[in-house]
N, C-alpha and C positions, 0 to 999 in steps of 0.2 A: 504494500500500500504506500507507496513513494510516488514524487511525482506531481502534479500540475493536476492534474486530472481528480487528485484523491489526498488533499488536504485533512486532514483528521483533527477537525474543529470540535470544539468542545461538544457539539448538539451530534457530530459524530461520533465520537467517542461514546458518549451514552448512549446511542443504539449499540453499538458493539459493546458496551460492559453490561447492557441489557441481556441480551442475546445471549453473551457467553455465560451468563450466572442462572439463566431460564435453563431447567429439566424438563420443562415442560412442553417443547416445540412451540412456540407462542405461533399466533398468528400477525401480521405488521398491525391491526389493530392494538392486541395486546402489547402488543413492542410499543405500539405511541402511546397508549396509556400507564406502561412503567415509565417511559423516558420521562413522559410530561412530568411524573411525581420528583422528578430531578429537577427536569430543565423544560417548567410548567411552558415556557413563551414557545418553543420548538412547535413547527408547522407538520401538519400532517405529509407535506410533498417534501419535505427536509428527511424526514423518516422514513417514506416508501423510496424515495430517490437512494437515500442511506443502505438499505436493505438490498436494494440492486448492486447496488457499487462494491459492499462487504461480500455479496455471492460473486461477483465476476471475479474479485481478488483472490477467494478461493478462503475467505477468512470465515463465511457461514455455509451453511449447507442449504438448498432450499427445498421442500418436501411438498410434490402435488402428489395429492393422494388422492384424486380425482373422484366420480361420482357429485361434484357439484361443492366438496369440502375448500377451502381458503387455502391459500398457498402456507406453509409454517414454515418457521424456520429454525435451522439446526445449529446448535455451536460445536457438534462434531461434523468435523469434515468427514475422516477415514469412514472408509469405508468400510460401511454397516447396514444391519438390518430394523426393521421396526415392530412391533406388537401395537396392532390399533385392535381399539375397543370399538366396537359397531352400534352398541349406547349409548354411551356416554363419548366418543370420539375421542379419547386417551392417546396418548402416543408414548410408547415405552422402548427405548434404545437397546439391543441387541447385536451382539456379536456371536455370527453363524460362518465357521470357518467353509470356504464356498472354493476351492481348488480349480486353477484354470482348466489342469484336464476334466475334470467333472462339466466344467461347461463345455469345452471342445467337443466331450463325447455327447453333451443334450444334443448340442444345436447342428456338429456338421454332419449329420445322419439326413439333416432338414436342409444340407447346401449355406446353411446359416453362421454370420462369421461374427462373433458377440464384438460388442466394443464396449460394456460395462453392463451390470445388472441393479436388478432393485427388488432387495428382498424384504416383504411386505405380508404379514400373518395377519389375517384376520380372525377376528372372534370376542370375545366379552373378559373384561377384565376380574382382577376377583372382587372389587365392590360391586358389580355390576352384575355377576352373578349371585351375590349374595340380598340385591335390592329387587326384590319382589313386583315392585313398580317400573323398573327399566324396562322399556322398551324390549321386545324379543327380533334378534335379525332375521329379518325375509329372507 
């Protein structure tokens, strides 16, 4: 993050100390609404422009996990897997040792040449199994 392009202003910085201290995958709303509690005056287009500029550095991770869910965002880069809860929408970080021969043998049987993967378990977390009221996944 050097450079002309990517100054690391005070209102950037606290999306990055935001970001890296969330377990929680936040969403860029939840990232402007911890920054605000820092740095209250910080614009909403200061923070989503923020959240762009830390993923192209390679300093956040960013998580579509599609069906219509918000983009999140990760402060582990390396490469991992995740545990979502289909309830409650949790996101729980996972390390799932994943061997390139193991991909080589999935995909080139299919003529298919991987350039990375995204490993992504769905199902219900254990609050959400144990709440009687959550939601059941279709």
């Amino acid at each position: 993050m050097t450079g002309d392009d990517f100054r690391l202003t005070p209102q950037r910085r606290a999306v990055l100390d935001v970001v890296t201290a969330s377990h929680d995958h936040p969403t860029a709303a939840d990232v402007l609404a911890r920054v605000r509690e820092v740095v209250p005056e910080v614009g909403a287009a200061t923070v989503y422009r923020t959240l762009s500029l830390l993923v192209e550095a390679g300093q956040v991770a960013e998580l579509r996990l599609g069906h219509g869910s918000p983009t999140r965002y990760d402060r582990t880069v390396a490469h991992h897997g995740h545990l979502l809860c289909e309830a409650c929408g949790s996101v729980v970080d996972v390390y799932v040792p994943v061997s390139p021969e193991l991909l080589e043998d999935t995909a080139s049987p299919h003529g298919f040449q991987v350039s990375t993967y995204d490993l992504r378990v769905l199902g219900r977390c254990a609050g959400c199994r144990t709440d009687r009221t959550a939601p059941i996944p279709s």
